[in-house]
C-alpha positions in Angstrom: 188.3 80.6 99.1 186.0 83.6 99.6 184.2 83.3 102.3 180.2 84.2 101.6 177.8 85.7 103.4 175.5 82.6 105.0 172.2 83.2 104.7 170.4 83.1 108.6 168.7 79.9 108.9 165.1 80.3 109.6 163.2 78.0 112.0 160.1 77.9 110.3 159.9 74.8 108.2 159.3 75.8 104.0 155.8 74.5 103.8 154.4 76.8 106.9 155.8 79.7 104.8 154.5 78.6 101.7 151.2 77.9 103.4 151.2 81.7 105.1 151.8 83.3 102.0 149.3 81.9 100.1 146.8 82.4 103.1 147.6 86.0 102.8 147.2 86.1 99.4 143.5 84.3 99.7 142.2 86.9 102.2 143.7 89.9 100.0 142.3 88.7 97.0 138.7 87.8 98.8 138.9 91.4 100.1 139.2 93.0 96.8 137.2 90.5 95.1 134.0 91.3 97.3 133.4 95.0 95.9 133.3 94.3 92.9 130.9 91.8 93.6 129.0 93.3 96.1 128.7 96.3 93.6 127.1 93.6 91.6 124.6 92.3 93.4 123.3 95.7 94.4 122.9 96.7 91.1 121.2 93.4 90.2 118.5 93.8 93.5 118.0 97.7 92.8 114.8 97.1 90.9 113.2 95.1 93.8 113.8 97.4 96.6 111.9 100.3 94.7 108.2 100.6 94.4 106.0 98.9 91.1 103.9 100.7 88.4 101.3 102.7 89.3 98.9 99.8 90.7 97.2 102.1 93.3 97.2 105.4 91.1 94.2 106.9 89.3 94.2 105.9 85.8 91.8 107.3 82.4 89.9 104.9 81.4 86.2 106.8 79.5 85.2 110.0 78.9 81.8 110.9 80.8 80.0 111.2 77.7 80.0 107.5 77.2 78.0 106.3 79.8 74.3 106.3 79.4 72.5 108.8 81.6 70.3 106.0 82.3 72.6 104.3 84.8 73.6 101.2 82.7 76.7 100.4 82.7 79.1 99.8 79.9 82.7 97.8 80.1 85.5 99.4 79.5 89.5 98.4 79.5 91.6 99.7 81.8 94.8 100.7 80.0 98.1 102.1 82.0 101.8 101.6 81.9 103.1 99.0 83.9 106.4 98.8 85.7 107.4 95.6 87.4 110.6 94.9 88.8 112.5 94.8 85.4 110.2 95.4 83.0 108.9 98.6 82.0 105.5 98.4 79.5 104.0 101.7 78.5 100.0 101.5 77.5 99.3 97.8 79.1 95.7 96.5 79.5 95.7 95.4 83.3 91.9 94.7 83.5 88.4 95.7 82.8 85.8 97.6 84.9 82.2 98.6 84.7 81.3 102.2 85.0 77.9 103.2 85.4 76.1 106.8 86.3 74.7 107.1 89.5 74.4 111.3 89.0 74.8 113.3 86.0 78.3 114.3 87.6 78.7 110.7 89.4 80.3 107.3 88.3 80.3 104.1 90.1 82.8 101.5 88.7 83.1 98.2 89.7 85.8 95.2 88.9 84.5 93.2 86.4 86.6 90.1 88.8 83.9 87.7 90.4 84.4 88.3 94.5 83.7 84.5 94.4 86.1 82.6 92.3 87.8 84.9 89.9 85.9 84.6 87.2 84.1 87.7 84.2 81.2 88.7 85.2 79.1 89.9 82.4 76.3 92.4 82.6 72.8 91.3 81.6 70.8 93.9 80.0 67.5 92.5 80.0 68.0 91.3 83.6 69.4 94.7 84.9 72.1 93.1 86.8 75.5 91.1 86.3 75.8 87.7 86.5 79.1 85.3 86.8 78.9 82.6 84.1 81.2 80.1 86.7 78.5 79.7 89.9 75.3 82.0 88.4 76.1 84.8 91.4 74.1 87.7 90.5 74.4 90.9 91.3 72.3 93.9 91.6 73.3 97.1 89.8 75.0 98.8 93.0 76.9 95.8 92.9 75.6 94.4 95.9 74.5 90.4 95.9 70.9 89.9 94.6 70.3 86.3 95.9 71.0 85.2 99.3 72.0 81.7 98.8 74.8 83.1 96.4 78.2 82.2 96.5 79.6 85.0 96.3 81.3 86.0 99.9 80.9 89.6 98.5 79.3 91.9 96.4 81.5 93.5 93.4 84.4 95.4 94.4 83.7 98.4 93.9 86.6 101.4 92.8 87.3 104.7 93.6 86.6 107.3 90.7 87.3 110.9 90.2 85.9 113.2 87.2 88.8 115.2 86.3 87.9 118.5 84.2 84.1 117.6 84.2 84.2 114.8 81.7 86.9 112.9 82.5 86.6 109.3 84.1 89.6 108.6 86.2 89.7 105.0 88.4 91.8 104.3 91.0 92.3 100.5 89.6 92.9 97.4 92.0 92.4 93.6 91.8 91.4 91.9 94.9 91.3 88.6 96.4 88.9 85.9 95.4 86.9 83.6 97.6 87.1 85.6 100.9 84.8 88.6 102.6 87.2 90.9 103.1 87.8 93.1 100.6 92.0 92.6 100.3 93.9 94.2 97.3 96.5 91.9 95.9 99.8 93.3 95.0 
């Protein structure tokens, strides 16, 4: 008979070595598993971590010679492209303003949001002033409250405007909180 090399005995019993291998095997493949996902999941999140459309920029919204030199003011859409976290949506209505002359080179613009509760107000011609259809708050043409017992906690919110190449009517275009006396933008 040959004699045969004996394999060395080991010490460990089978299952521990079983049980180390596939241990290692677990934390290799976690390891190389978590770019790939981690890749992922940045990818997914990149649209959050960057700034939204143009909520605070100045937008077009009417050309100077629409508004009546006699300070009346006339409703207009405000139309911009919005970008949201995923979503991109070129020439979007967002809201509506008022725009009024209060110069023949100056524009007032208001919100046409009720400070109150949220709701349209509309302007009243043979009144001279807007009024919100929800509580009856009125509101002089400045956009300041007309009645004291109103329940408005504000008068309009009022926007910034810019005349750009001395006809155009830019807004800077904003919603803001109802029901409160501070005037604070929403996002």
């Amino acid at each position: 008979m040959e004699d045969r090399p004996t394999e060395p005995e080991s010490t460990e019993p089978p299952h521990r070595r079983a049980f180390l291998t596939k241990s290692c095997a677990v934390v290799i493949g976690g390891v190389v598993g978590a770019f790939p996902v981690a890749t992922g999941v940045a990818v997914f999140l990149d649209p959050i971590r960057r700034k939204t459309g143009a909520a605070s920029n100045f937008v077009p919204v009417a050309s100077l010679n629409a508004l009546p030199e006699d300070g009346l003011p006339v409703k207009f859409p405000v139309i911009t492209s919005r970008v949201d976290v995923w979503t991109k949506s070129p020439l979007t209505p967002v809201g509506a303003i008022y725009l009024r002359r209060s110069g023949p080179k100056s524009v007032q613009a208001f919100n046409v949001v009720c400070p109150h509760a949220g709701c349209f107000v509309d302007f009243v011609p043979d009144r001279k002033s807007y009024l919100c259809p929800c509580h009856k708050s009125t509101f002089a043409l400045d956009g300041k409250i007309n009645d004291p017992a109103s329940p408005s906690p504000r008068g309009l919110d009022e926007l910034e405007v810019e005349i750009r190449n001395d006809t155009e009517v830019w807004v800077k275009f904003q919603n803001y909180r109802a029901g409160v006396h501070e005037k604070i933008p929403l996002a």
